[in-house]
Structure formats: structure tokens, C-alpha cells
C-alpha positions, 0 to 999 in steps of 0.5 A, a space after each residue: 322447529 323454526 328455520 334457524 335451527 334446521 338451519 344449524 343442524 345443516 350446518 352439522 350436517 355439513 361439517 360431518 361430510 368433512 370427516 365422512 367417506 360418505 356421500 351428502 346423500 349417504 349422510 342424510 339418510 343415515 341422519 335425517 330419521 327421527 330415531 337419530 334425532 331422538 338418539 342425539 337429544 340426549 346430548 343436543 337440545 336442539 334435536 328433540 324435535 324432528 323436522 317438519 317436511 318444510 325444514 327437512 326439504 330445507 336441511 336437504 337441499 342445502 347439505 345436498 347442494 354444500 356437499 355437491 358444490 365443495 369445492 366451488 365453496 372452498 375455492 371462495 373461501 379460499 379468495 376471500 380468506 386473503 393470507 389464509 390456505 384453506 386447509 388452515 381455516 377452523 373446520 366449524 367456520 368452514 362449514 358454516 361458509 360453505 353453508 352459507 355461500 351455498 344459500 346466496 348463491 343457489 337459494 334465491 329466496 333466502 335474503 343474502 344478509 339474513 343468510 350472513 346474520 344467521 350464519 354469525 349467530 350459528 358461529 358464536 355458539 361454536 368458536 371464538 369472536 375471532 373467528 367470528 369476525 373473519 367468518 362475517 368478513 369472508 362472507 360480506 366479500 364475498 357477496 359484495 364482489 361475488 353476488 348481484 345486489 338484491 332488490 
């Protein structure tokens, strides 16, 4: 499994804790086996193979580090969404943000434009160019104003 698509599964992951009384904690223990995986295969390709302990490490940090940083995430989605309530945002998008602001804020070793990259080719597969483009817009704020330039 290469990072892009642990990448995606914890965008799944992420957007789940949304619809869930469940913890981050809760959730992935609960999903993050191979008889879940090989359960949604059947309908998801990019399950059929179960994380490496690299991707794992990787898809638990990040949905840990979402779920316990919420409401940080969603109050700069909300800055940047300039017009927008939070609650009117597409759920996918937000948990894509969320997601990835995650990453550049708190995963230094991530390049913040392969982090907004990654992000955008996540959003395709899920919504529409419309929400693409905003979701390309918020992030690209919010690093130009929130985050320091990186060398």
C-alpha cells in the first residue's frame, strides 16, 4: 500500500468520526483489522490490501490527531470559507480539510504542497469540480496566512 491511498483511507476514517458517537480511538480499533479491510474490499478496491505497520502508524496519527484537533480544524475551515457556515460545508470536503490542515500543521515531514496536492486528487474521486476548487482555496489560505513558508 503506498501512502496515497493510506492517505485516503484516513480521510475515510475521518469523515466516519462525523456520523460516529465513537472515539478516533474507538474507531480504529474497530477498523483498522485486516478482517474489516478484507470485509470492505468487496465493495472497495482500495482495501484489499491491509496496511504495512509504516501506513498504519501513518493512517493512525492522522485520524487520532483529526479527531482530537476538531474543532481547531473546523474553526479554520471555517476562517477560510469566507461566506460559508461550517455546517453548510460537504461533509467529504470537510473531512478532507480537516485531514489535511491536520498534516501541515502537525506532520512537519509532510511538504504542505504535497499535502494540498494529495488532497485535491482525493477530492476528485468524491465531489464535484466545484468543491474541488474551494477545497484547493481554503487550504491554499489557509497555509499562505496560517502556516511559516518551508524551506
Amino acid at each position: 500500500m503506498n501512502r496515497s491511498t493510506a492517505r485516503e483511507i484516513a480521510v475515510h476514517f475521518v469523515f466516519e468520526l462525523a456520523f460516529s458517537n465513537e472515539t478516533a480511538r474507538q474507531l480504529l480499533d474497530r477498523e483498522l483489522t485486516p478482517e474489516e479491510f478484507a470485509r470492505r474490499a468487496q465493495d472497495e478496491p482500495m482495501y484489499a490490501e491491509f496496511p504495512g505497520q509504516g501506513e498504519r502508524d501513518y493512517i493512525t496519527r492522522l485520524v487520532l490527531g483529526a479527531g482530537s484537533h476538531g474543532a481547531e480544524l473546523d474553526g479554520y475551515i471555517e476562517k477560510y470559507a469566507k461566506g460559508w457556515r461550517f455546517s453548510r460545508i460537504d461533509r467529504v470536503a470537510s473531512a478532507i480539510m480537516r485531514a489535511t490542515m491536520y498534516e501541515i500543521l502537525y506532520m512537519p515531514d509532510i511538504p504542505n504542497r504535497a499535502a494540498i496536492n494529495e488532497a485535491v486528487e482525493i477530492a476528485k474521486k468524491y465531489v464535484d469540480d466545484e468543491v474541488v476548487k474551494f477545497i484547493n482555496g481554503i487550504l491554499g489560505s489557509f497555509v499562505r496566512s496560517e502556516v511559516p513558508e518551508q524551506e
